[in-house]
C-alpha positions in Angstrom: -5.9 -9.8 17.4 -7.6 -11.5 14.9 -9.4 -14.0 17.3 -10.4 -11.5 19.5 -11.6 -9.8 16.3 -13.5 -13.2 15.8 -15.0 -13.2 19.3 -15.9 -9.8 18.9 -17.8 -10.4 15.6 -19.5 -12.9 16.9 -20.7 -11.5 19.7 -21.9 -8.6 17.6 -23.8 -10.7 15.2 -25.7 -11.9 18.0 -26.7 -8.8 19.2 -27.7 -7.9 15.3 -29.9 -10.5 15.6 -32.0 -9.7 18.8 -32.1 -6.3 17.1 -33.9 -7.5 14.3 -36.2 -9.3 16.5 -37.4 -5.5 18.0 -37.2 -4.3 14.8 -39.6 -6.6 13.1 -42.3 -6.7 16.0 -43.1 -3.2 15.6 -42.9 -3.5 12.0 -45.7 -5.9 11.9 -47.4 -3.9 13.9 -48.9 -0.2 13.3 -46.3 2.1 13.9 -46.3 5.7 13.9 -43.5 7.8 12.3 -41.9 10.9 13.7 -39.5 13.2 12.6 -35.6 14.1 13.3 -34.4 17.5 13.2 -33.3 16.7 9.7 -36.4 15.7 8.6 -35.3 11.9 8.2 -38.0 9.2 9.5 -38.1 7.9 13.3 -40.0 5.1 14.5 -40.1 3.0 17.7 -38.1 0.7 15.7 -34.9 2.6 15.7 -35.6 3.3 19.0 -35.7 -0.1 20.3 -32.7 -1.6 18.1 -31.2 0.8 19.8 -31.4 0.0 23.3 -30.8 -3.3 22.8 -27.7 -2.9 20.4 -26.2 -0.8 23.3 -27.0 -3.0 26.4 -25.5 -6.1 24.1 -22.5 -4.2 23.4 -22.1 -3.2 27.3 -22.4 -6.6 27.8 -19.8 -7.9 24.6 -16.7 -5.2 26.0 -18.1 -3.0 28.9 -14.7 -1.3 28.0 -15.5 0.3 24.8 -17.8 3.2 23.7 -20.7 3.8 21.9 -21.4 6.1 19.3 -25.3 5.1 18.2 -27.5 7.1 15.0 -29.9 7.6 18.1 -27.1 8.8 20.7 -25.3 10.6 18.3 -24.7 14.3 20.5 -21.3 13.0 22.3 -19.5 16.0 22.6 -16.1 16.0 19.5 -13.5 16.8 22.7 -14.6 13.3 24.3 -15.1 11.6 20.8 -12.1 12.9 19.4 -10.1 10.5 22.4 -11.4 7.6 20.9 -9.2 4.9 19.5 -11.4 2.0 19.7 -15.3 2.3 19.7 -18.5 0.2 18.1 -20.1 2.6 15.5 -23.8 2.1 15.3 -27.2 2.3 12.9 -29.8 0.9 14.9 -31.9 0.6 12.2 -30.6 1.6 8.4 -33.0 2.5 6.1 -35.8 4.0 7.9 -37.4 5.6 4.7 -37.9 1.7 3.2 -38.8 0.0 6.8 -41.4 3.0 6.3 -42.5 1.8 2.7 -42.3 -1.4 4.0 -40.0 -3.3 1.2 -37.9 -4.9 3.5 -34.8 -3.5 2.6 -33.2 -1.9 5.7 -30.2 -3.1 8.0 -29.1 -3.3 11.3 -25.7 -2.3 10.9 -23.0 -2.8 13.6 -18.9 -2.0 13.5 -16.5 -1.9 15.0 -13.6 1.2 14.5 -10.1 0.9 15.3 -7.5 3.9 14.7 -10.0 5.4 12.6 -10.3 2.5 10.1 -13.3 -0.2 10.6 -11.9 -3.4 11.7 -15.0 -5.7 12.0 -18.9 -5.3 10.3 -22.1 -6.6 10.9 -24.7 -6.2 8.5 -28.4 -7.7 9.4 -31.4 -7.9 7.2 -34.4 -8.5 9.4 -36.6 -9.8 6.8 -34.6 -12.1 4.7 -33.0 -13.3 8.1 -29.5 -12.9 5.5 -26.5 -11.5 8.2 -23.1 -10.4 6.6 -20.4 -10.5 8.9 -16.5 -9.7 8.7 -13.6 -8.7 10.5 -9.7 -7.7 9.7 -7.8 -11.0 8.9 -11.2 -12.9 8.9 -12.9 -12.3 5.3 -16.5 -12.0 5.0 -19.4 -14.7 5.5 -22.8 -14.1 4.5 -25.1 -16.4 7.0 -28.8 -17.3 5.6 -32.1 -17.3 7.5 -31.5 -21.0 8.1 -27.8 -20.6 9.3 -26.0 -21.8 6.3 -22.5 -19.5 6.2 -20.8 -19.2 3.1 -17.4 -17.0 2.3 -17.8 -14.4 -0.2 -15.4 -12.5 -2.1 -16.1 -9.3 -5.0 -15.6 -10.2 -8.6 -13.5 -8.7 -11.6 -15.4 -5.4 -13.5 -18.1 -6.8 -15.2 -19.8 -5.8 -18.2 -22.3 -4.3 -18.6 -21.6 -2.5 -14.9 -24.1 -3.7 -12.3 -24.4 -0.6 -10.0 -26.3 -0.5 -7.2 -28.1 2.0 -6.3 -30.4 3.9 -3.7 -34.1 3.7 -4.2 -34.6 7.1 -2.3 -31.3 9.4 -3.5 -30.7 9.2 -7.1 -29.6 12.5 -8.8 -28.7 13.9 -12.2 -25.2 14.3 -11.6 -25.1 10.6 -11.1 -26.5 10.0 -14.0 -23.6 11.9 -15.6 -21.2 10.3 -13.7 -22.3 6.8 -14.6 -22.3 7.6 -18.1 -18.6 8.0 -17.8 -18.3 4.0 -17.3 -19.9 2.8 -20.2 -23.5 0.6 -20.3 -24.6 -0.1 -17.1 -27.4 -2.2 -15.6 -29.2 -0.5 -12.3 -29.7 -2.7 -9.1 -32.0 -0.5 -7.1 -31.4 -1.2 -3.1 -31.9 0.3 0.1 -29.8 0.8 3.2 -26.3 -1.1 3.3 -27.3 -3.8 1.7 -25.6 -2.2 -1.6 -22.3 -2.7 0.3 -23.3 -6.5 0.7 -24.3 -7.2 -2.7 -21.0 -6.1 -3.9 -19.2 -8.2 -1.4 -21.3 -10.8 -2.6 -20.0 -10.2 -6.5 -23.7 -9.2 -7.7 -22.8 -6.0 -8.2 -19.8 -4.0 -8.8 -19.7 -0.2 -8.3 -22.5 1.9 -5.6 -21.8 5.7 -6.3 -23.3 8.0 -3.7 -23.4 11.8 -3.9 -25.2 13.4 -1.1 -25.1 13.6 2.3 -24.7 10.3 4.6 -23.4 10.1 7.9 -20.8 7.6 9.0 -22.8 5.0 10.8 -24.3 4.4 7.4 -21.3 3.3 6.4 -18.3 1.8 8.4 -20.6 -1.7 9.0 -20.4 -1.6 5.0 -17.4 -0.3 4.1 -15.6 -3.4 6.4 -18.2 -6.1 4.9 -17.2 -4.9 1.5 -13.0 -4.5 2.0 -12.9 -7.4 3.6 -14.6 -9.1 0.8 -11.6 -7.4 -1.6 -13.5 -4.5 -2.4 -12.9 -0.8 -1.3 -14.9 2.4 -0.3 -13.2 5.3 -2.2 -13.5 9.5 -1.3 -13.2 11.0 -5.1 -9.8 11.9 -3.8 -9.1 8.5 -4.4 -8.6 8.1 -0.6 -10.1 4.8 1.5 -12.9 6.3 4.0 -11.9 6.8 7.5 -14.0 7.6 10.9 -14.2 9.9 13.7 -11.5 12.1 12.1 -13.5 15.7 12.5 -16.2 17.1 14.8 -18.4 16.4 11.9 -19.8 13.3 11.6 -21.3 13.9 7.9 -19.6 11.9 4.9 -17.8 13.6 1.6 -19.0 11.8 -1.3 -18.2 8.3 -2.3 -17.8 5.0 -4.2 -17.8 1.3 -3.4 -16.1 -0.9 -5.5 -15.7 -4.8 -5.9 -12.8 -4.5 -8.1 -9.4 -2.6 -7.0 -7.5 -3.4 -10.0 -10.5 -1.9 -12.1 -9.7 1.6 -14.0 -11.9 3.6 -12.1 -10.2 6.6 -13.1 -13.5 8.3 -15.3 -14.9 8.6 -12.1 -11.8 11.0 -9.9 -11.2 12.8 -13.3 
């Protein structure tokens, strides 16, 4: 499994790639910016991520579905058959590719009995592309193709959390203040996830609403790193388990062995 995992990942990291190509031609040019239903951003860059994120994946294992941010309306009696399927956000981070800081993702996975087995994360202007899959660890890959293993760290202190630029609250606040002096490392998208694989941060605490394509390319980037992503049940995430395809609240975490008990109470 694990090799086929490897192809897999591979495969997809490619794709990421030729994503972030689309993506960063229209972001150099002068894009407009439309609306969703929700009132999150669109722009012809999720829209052309998309397209060629699905054609790749057709194209990796014709066999499996795809559940996309921008084809999200499959019907929960056909999704609810699925074992095995790629889980897909063409383009996370809209609302910072629209203030143009550069930090959004291309974010790939893929799910297996509900639990992510393999993550691509792609940041189209650093060129940085995390990658990992069950049994194979995580490797974060630089603009010039160096690949390097990474693994979380113990609890540091101060706490490095990072944190969204666009969805901070009070009750986080609160919460944070549970844990002692902490030092904010403001981020967008899943690159939070990354960081903390990485062992440059150590705890991302989101309250508010996030759907599960902004998460599973994470969540397998950062477990497979020896981190977790934790429901305040305690509980680690899983996918496609409800019509619904909206998150509960959550926390990442580098450190399992940690006492993060202040934040469940």
């Amino acid at each position: 499994m694990s090799s086929e995992l490897e192809r897999l990942a591979r495969g997809a990291a490619e794709i990421a790639r030729h994503a972030a190509t689309a993506i960063l031609e229209v972001y150099r040019s002068d894009f407009a910016v439309e609306h969703k239903d929700d009132r999150s951003p669109l722009t012809a860059a999720d829209l052309a991520a998309h397209r060629v994120i699905v054609a790749g994946l057709h194209d990796l294992a014709p066999q499996l579905p795809v559940l996309s941010e921008e084809s999200a309306d499959i019907a929960w009696p056909e999704r609810s058959r699925w074992v095995r399927y790629w889980l897909v956000d063409p383009l996370d981070g809209t609302r910072e590719f629209v203030k143009r800081n550069g930090e959004f993702t291309v974010n790939i996975a893929l799910i297996d009995d509900h639990k992510p087995v393999l993550g691509i994360v792609q940041t189209p202007i650093s060129g940085e592309l995390a990658c990992a899959w069950q049994g194979g660890g995580t490797w974060l890959t630089d603009a010039g193709g160096r690949s390097r293993h990474v693994g979380t760290r113990r609890r540091a202190s101060p706490l490095v959390v990072a944190g969204s630029r666009s969805h901070a609250s009070e009750h986080e606040t609160d919460l944070l203040a549970r844990l002692g002096p902490c030092a904010k490392l403001p981020l967008g998208s899943s690159l939070k996830f990354v960081r903390i694989a990485a062992a440059e941060a150590d705890l991302y605490l989101r309250l508010g609403p996030t759907c599960e394509w902004d998460t599973a390319a994470g969540q397998c980037v950062l477990e497979q790193a020896g981190g977790a992503v934790l429901d305040f049940e305690g509980r680690p995430f899983r996918y496609n388990t409800r019509e619904s395809l909206i998150n509960p609240d959550f926390f990442a975490i580098g450190d399992r062995d940690a006492d993060w008990s202040a934040l469940l109470a």
